[in-house]
C-alpha positions in Angstrom: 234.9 232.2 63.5 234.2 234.7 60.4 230.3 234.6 59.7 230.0 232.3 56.2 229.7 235.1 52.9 225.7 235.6 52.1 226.7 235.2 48.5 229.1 232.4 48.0 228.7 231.3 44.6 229.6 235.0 42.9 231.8 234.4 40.4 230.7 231.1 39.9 228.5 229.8 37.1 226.5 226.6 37.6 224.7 224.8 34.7 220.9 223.6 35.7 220.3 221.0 33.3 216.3 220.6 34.0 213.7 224.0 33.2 211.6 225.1 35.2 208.5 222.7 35.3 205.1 223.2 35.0 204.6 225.7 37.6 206.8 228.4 35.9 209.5 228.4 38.5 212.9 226.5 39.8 213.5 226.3 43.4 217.5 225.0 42.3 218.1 227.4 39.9 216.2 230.4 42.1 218.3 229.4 45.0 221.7 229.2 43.4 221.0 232.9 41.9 220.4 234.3 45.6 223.7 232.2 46.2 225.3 235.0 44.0 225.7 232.2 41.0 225.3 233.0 37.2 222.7 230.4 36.7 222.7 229.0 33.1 219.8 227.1 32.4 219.8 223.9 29.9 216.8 221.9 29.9 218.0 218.7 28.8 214.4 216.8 28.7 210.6 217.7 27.9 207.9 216.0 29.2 205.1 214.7 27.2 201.5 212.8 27.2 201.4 209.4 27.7 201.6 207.4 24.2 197.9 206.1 24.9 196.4 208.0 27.9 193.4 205.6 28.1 195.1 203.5 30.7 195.2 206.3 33.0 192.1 207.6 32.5 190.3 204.7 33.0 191.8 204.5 36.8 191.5 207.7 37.4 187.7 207.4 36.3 187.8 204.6 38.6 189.7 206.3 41.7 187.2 205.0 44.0 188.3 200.8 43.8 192.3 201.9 44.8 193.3 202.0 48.7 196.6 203.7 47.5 198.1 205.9 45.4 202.2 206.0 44.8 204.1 208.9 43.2 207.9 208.8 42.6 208.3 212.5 41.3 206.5 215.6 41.4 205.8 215.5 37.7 203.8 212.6 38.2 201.9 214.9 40.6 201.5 217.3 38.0 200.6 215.3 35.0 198.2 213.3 37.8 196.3 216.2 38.8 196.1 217.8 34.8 194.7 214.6 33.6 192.1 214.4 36.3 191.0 218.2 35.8 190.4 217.6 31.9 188.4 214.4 32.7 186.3 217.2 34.7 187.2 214.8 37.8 188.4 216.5 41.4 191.8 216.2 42.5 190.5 216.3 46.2 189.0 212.4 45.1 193.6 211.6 45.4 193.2 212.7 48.7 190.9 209.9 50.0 193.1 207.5 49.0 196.3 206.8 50.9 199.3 208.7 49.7 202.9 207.9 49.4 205.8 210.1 48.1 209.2 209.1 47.4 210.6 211.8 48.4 210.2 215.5 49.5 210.5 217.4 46.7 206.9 215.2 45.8 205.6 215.3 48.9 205.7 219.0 48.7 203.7 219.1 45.6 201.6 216.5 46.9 200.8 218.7 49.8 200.1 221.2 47.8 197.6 219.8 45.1 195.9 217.5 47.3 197.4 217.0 50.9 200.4 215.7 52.6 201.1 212.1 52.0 200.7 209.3 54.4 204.2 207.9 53.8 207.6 209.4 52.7 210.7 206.8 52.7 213.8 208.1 54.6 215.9 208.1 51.5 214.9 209.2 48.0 214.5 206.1 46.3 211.7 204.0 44.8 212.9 201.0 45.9 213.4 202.1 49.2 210.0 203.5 49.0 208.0 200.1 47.9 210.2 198.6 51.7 208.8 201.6 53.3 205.1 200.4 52.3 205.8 197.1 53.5 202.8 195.3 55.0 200.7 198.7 54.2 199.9 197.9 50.5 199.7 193.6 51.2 196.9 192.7 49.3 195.4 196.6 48.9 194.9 197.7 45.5 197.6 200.7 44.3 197.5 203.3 41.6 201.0 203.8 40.7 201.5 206.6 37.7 204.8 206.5 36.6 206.8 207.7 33.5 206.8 205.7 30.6 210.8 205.1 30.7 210.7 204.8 34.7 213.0 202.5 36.4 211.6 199.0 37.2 212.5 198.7 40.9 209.3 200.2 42.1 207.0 198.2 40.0 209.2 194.9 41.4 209.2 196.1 45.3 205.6 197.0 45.2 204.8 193.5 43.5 206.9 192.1 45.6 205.2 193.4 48.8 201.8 191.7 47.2 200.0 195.2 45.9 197.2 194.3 43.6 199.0 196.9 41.5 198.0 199.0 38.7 201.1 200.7 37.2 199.8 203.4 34.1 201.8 205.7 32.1 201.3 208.8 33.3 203.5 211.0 30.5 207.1 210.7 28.9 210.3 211.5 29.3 211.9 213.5 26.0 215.6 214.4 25.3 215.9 217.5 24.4 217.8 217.8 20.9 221.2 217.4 20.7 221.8 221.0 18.9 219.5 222.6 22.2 222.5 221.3 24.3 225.6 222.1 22.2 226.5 225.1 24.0 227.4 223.3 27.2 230.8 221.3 25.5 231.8 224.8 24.5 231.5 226.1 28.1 232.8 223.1 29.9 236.0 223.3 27.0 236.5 227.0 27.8 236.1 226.5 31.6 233.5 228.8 31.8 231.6 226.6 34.5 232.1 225.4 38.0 228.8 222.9 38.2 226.9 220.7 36.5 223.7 220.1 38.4 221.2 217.5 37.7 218.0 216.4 38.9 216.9 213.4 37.3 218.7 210.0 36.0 216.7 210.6 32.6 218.7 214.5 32.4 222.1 212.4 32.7 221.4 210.3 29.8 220.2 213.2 27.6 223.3 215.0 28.6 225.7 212.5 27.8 224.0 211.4 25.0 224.6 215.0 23.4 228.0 215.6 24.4 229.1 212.1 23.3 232.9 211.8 23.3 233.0 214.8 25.0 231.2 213.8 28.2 234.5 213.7 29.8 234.3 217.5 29.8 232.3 217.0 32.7 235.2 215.7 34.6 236.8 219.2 35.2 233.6 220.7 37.1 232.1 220.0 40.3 228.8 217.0 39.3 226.0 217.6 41.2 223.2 215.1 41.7 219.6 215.6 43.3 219.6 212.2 45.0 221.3 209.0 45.1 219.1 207.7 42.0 220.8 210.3 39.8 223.6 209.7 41.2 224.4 206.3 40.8 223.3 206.8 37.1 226.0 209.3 36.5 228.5 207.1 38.3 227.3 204.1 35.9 228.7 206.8 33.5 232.1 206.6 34.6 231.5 210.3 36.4 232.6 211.5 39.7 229.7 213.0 41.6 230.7 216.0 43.8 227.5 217.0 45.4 224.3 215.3 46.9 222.3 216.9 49.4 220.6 215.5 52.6 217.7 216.2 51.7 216.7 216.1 47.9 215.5 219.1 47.1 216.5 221.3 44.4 216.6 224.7 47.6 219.1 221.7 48.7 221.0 220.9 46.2 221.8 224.3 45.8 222.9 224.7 49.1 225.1 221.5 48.3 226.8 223.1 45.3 227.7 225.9 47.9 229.0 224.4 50.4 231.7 222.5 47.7 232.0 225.6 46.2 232.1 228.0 48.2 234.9 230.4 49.7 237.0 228.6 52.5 
């Protein structure tokens, strides 16, 4: 059986619909270029402060009354760890709580500004995740930071699993402008792309939202979604999704895209 090609994407060019975060770099987008894909990045959303931070400062000032703390994306890691290091507080304090993660891709970061968290769910979903907890968080007090437009089933699965919960705004999802995306409807019209890849629900909506009656552009490239949160949104959308790794990492999802895409 013929060795599979080191470079399978060449030729191919693969939108990346998300930049490259707050520590300067994209494991998707860094992956798919040593792929051999032309790699055109689109960020489709920005993230800002929290509307009033006070919430969140006042538990993280208060760090030491939680038994738990639950993140459901790296950037909630980020913003987390910011916020505590201009309140001149110490990350390490997240670290003698117990940690949860909702997937890998924030466990890594978890790992890497405080330490590896206690619990990661199987699958990628915060949902799933509040299950996972279970018994754990019965009656403990948890510090959940979460986006201000964040899906509610993590707030209802870890109420429903009796956390004393406090759920603060930890920063904000922003579209990106509509004229900062108008490029991709030329591209996907010219069929200049092979891939769409996107890594949150809240870069489907911005995406759609500036294509409007041209979303079904999208239709003629392979879709490729993160995790099955982003990917049920963009089927809510009426859109095929082509791609989802295993594991939901953007190295992964790249490797996804690849394997669809690639020769043979």
């Amino acid at each position: 059986m013929p060795a599979a090609p080191a470079r399978p994407l060449a030729g191919r060019t693969v939108v990346v619909t998300r930049g490259k975060g707050s520590e300067g770099k994209d494991a998707l987008a860094a992956r798919l270029e040593a792929l051999g894909a032309e790699v055109r990045a689109l960020p489709s959303i920005a993230f800002a402060p929290p509307a009033d931070p006070a919430p969140l400062d006042a538990a993280l000032r208060a760090l030491d009354r939680f038994d738990w703390a639950v993140f459901t994306s790296a950037n909630a890691v980020d913003r987390t760890v910011e916020r505590l290091r201009a309140l001149g507080l110490d990350p390490a304090a997240l670290g003698r709580l117990r940690l949860a993660a909702v997937g890998p891709a924030t466990a890594e970061r978890l790992a890497a500004a405080v330490r590896a968290p206690d619990v990661v769910p199987v699958e990628a979903k915060g949902d799933v995740l509040a299950r996972t907890l279970g018994d754990h968080i019965r009656g403990r007090r948890v510090l959940f930071p979460r986006p201000a437009e964040g899906r509610p089933e993590t707030v209802a699965g870890l109420l429903a699993a009796g956390a004393e919960l406090t759920a603060v705004e930890a920063y904000r999802t922003v579209p990106a402008p509509a004229e900062a995306l108008a490029h991709l409807a030329g591209w996907l019209a010219a069929g200049e792309v092979a891939a769409v890849a996107f890594a949150s629900p809240s870069a489907v909506a911005a995406v759609l939202a500036a294509l409007g009656d041209r979303s079904a552009l999208l239709r003629g490239v392979l879709i490729a979604a993160i995790g099955p949160t982003t990917a049920d949104t963009l089927r809510e959308a009426g859109l095929p999704v082509g791609a989802v790794p295993a594991h939901y990492t953007g190295r992964d999802l790249a490797e996804a895209i690849a394997e669809r895409l690639g020769p043979g």
